[in-house]
N, C-alpha and C positions, 0 to 999 in steps of 0.2 A: 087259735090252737094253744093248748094250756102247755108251758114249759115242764112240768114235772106230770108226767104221765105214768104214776106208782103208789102206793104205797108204802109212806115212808119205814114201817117195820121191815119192809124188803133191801135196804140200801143199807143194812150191817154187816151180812155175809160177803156186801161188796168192798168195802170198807175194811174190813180184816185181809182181803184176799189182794186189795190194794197196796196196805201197809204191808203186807209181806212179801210184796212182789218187787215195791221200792226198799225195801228194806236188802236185800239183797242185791238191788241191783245198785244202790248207792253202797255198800261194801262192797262189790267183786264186779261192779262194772258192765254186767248182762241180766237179761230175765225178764224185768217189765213188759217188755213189747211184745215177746215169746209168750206170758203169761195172760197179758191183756188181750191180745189177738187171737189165738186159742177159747177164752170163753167167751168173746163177742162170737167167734165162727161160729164155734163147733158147738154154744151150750144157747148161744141169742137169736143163732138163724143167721146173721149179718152178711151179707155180700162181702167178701174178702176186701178190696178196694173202698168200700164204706169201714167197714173195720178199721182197716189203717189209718183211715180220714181220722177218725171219732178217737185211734189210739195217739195219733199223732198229735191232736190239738188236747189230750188228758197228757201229753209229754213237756208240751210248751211250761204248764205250771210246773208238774214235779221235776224237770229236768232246771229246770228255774233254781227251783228253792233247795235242787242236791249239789248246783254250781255253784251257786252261794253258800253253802255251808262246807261245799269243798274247800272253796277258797279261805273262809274264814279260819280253817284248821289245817291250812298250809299243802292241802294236798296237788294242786296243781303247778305244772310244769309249763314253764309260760312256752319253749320252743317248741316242744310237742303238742302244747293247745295249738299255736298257731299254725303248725305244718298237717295238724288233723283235718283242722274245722273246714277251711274254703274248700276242697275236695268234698269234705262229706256235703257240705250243704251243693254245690255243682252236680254232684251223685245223686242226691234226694231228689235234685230236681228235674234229672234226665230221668230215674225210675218215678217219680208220680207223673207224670207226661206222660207215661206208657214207651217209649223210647226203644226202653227195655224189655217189654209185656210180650211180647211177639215170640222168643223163646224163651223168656221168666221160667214158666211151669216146665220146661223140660230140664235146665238144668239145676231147679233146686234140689234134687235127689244127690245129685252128685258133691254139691256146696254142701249139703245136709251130711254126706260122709266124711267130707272132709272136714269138718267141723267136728264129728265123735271122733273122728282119726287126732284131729288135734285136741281138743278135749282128753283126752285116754294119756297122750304125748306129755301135758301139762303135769296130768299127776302124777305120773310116772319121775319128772321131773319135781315135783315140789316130794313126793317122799326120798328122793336120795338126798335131797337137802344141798348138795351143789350147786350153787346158783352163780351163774358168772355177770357181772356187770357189762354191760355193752350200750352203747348207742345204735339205735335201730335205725337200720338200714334203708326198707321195704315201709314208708310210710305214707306218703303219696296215693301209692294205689290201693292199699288197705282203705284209707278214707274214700277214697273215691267210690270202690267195692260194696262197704260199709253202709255208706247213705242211699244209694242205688239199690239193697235187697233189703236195706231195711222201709224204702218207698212200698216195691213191691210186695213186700208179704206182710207189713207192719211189725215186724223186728228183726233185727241183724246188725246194726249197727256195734252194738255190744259184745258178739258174741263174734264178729269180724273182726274188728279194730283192737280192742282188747287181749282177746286171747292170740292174736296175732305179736302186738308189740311186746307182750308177755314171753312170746317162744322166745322171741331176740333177745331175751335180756334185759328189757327196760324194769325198773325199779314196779314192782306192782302198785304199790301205792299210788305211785306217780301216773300210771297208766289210768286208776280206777279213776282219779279228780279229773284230768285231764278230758278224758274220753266221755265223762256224765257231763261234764261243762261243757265241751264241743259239742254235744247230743241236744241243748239247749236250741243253736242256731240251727242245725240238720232241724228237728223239730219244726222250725220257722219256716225254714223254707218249703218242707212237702208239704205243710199244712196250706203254704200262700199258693201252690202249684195248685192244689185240691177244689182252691177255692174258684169259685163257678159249675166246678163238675159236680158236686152235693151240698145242699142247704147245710146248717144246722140242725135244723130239725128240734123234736124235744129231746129234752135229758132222760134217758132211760136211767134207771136205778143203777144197772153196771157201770155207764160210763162215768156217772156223778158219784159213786161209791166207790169205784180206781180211783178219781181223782182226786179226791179227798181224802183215804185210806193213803196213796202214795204221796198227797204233799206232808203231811202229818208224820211216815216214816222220812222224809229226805235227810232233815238232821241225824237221824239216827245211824243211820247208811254210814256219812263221810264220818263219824267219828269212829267206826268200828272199821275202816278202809285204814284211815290213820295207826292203828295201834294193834291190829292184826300180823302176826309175821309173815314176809314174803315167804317162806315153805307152804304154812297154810291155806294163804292167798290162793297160791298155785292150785295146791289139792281142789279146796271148795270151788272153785273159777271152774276145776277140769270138771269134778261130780256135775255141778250144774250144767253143762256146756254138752257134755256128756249126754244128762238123763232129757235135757230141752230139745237138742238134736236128734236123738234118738226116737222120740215120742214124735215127731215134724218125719222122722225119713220113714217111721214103719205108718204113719197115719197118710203121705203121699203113697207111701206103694200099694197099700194096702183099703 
């Protein structure tokens, strides 16, 4: 079976649509897997759970090389890296297991509102420009939360953990480095859970054109995570968080 099964003139609109997906989610922390999983379903055909498979091992590199360039530009919080990661990766790996699968599909509808509910919350928050400093509270079960729907649907991580330590008060900056570095190991693990339930298979144009398109944005991401102000943060975090939730809750009911 031949590994590249395309036309390579078809692997630029993936490629663009990769770097814009890492592009934002290494500044503000969410989107990739929302972005990636939506055109593997709804535009490749893909089986949901093959989706996530194929979105989660294009994460292992970009989330690689946006932890690394996190780090290099000081954005990570070494207490919050570590009180993230082991939960998220435990999480990932009780939802690729299926563990979780049983009623996944019933209550993403409701995780999906409460996600534009908080999305809406954020920006609301970054325009009055009030920001209070806090150490967050509710961390444990965010990551835990976090690697568990982002198993089952192939993203949530980001758009959990994030705009979660973000309501509390955590420095966003700090949140964005923090939460793409722990996304590295989460990555690891649903991918190592997946393995035996689907091959690799060949590289379709999407999935080799995300991957490439997002290692290529990773640098880009943390230096614009770095030098962005936390009001702003807020806003763009909540739009995104917002317009990705919202297009997942009218696309489940509808």
């Amino acid at each position: 079976m031949e590994l590249f099964q395309f036309a390579w003139s078809e692997l630029l609109p993936f490629v663009a649509i990769g770097f814009l997906a890492q592009l934002v989610d290494g500044a503000l922390g969410m989107a990739f897997g929302a972005i990636a999983t939506t055109l593997l379903v709804g535009f490749m055909g893909m089986p949901p759970a093959q989706a996530s498979y194929k979105v989660h091992l294009i994460k292992i590199m970009t989330t690689g090389v946006s932890g690394l360039s996190h780090a290099i530009t000081g954005n990570i919080h070494k207490r919050l890296f570590l009180m993230i990661v082991v939960p998220g990766v435990l999480g990932g790996i009780f939802g690729a297991y299926g563990l979780a699968q049983l009623d996944g599909e019933a209550i993403k509808p409701f995780i999906f509102v409460y996600l534009c509910l908080l999305g809406i919350l954020l920006i609301y928050k970054g325009v009055r420009g009030r920001l209070k400093r806090r150490a967050p509270r509710a961390i444990l079960p965010l990551g835990f939360a976090g690697g568990m729907l982002d198993a089952i649907g192939g993203g949530g991580w980001g758009p959990v953990v994030s705009s979660g330590l973000m309501l509390q008060g955590t420095e966003p900056r700090a949140v964005v480095g923090s939460v793409n570095s722990a996304e590295f190991f989460v990555a690891i693990a649903i991918s190592g859970a997946f393995v035996g339930q689907f091959g690799l298979g060949h590289l379709a144009a999407a999935t080799l054109g995300l991957l490439i398109g997002g290692v290529l944005a990773a640098p880009f991401g943390a230096i614009a995570a770095k030098y962005l102000p936390a009001p702003v943060m807020l806003v763009l975090v909540g739009c995104v968080l917002t317009a990705t939730t919202g297009y997942w809750l009218l696309d489940s009911i509808f």
